[in-house]
C-alpha positions as CSV (number, residue, x, y, z in Angstrom):
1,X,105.2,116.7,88.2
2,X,101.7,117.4,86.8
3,X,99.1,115.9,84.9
4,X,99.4,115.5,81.4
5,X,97.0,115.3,78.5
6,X,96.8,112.9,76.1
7,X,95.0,112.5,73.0
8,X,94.0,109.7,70.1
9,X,96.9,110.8,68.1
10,X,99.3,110.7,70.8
11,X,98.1,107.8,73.2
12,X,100.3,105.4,71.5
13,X,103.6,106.9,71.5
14,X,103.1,108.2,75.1
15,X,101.3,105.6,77.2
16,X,101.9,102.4,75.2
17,X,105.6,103.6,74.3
18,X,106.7,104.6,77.8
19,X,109.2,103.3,79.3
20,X,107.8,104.5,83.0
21,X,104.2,102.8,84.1
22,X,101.5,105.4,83.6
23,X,98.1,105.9,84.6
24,X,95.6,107.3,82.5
25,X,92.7,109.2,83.7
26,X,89.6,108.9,81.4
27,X,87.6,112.0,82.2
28,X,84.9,114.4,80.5
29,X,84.7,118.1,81.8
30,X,80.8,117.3,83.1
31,X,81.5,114.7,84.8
32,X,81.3,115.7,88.5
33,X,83.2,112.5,90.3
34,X,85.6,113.1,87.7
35,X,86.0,116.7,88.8
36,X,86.0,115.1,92.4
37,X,89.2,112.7,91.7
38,X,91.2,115.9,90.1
39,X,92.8,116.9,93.1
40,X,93.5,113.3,93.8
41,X,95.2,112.2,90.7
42,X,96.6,115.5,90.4
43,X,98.2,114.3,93.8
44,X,99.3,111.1,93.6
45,X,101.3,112.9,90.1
46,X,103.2,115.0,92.5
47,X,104.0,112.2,94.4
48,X,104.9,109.5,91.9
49,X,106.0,111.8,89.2
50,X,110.2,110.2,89.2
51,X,108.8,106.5,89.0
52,X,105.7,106.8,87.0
53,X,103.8,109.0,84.5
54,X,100.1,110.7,84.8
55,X,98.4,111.6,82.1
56,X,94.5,112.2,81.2
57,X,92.2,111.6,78.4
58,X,88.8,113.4,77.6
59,X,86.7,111.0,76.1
60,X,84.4,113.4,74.6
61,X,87.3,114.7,72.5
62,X,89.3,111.1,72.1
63,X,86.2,108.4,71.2
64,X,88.9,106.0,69.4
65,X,90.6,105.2,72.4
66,X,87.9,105.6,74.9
67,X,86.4,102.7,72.7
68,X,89.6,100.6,72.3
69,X,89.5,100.1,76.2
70,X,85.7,99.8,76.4
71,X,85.4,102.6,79.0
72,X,81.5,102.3,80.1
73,X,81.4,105.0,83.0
74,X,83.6,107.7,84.0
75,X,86.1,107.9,86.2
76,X,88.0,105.6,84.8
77,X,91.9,104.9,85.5
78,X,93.6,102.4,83.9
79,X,97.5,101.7,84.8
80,X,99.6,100.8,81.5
81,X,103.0,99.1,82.6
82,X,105.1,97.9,79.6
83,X,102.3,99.3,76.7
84,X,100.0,97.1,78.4
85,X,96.7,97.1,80.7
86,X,97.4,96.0,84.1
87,X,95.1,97.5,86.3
88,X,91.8,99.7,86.1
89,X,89.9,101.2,88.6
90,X,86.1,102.8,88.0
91,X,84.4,105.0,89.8
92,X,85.8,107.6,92.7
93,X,88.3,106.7,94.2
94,X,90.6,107.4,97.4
95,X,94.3,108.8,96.9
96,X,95.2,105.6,99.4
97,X,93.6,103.2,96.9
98,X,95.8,105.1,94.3
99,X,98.6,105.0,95.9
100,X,98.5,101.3,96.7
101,X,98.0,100.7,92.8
102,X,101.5,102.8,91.9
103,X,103.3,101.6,94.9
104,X,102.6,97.5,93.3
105,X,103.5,98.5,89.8
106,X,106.2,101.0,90.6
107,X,108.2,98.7,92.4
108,X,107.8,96.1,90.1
109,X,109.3,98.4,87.2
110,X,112.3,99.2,89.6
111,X,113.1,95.3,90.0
């Protein structure tokens, strides 16, 4: 499974309304680390694609809900479990670190 885009108009009805947890990837197209963390989000999709949904958002494009969720500095990932925030990670970070993130809330959703 890949990375999916999502948008102002469609944040609600496919993060918020999911039934699966879902991480969303806050991203603009100039931002180097967030060029750096492509391959690894794009990854951890591939792997967790059956339990959990990936999805990113350019916040150039989608200022509404880049300001709903006060994102400062990019990279930002945010997991949504249940239409709400449960965890959020800024900066860079390691397809391990991800990993650990899905593997907490994934199981949790199975339970």
């Amino acid at each position: 499974m890949s990375v999916g885009e999502v948008t102002d108009a469609t944040f609600e009805s496919d993060v918020l309304k999911s039934e699966k947890p879902v991480i969303v990837d806050f991203w603009a197209p100039w931002c180097a680390p967030c060029r750096m963390m492509a391959p690894v989000v794009e990854s951890v999709a591939e792997q967790y694609g059956e339990r959990a949904a990936v999805v990113k958002i350019n916040v150039d494009e989608n200022p509404s809900t880049s300001q709903r969720y006060g994102i400062k500095g990019i990279p930002t990932l945010i997991l949504f479990h249940e239409g709400k925030e449960a965890e959020r990670i800024v900066g860079a970070t390691s397809k391990e670190s991800l990993a650990r993130l899905f593997e907490k809330h994934t199981s949790e959703a199975e339970v």
